[in-house]
N, C-alpha and C positions, 0 to 999 in steps of 0.2 A: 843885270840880273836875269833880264828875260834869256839871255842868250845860255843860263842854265839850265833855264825850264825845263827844256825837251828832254833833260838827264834824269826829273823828276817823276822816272815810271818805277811801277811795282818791280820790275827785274832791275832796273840803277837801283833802287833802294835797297833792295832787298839781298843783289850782290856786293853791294860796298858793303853792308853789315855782315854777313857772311864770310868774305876775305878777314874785314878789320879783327873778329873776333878770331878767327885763326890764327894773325898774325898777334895778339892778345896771348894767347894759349901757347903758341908755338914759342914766341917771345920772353915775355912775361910770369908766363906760369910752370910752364914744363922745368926752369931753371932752381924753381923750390923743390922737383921732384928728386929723389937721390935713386940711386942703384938700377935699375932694369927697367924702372918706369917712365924716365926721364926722356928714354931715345922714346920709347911708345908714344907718351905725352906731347911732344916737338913734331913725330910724325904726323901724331891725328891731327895738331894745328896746322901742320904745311896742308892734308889736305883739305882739311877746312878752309884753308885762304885758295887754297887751287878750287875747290867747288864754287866759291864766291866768286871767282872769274869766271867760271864757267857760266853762271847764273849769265852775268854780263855780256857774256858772248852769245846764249840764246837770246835772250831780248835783244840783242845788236842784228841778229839773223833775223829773229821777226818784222820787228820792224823796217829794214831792210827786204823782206821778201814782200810787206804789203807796201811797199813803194812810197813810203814818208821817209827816208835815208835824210833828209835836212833837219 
């Protein structure tokens, strides 16, 4: 479990919730939506789950740049 630890920062957290709910929204919900709203609905979740990596890919750069990369 320790070799999860290092995953346990504000930016892992905070982008895996970010994607997940996306992929929630995009998945899950948008498919209740009917007529015009539905492609709008799936779009906002895609980017929501694209922002949620993105979260992950700063904190991957940060950290990375302050030289802890293990």
């Amino acid at each position: 479990m320790k070799r999860l630890a290092k995953f346990a920062t504000p930016w892992w957290l905070g982008g895996v919730a970010l994607a997940a709910a996306g992929v929630i929204v995009a998945r899950l919900a948008a498919p209740a939506f009917g007529g015009a709203a539905r492609p709008a609905v799936e779009l906002a979740g895609e980017l929501l789950a694209l922002g949620g990596l993105a979260v992950i890919a700063v904190g991957v750069s940060r950290r990375v740049q302050q030289g802890s990369a293990r």
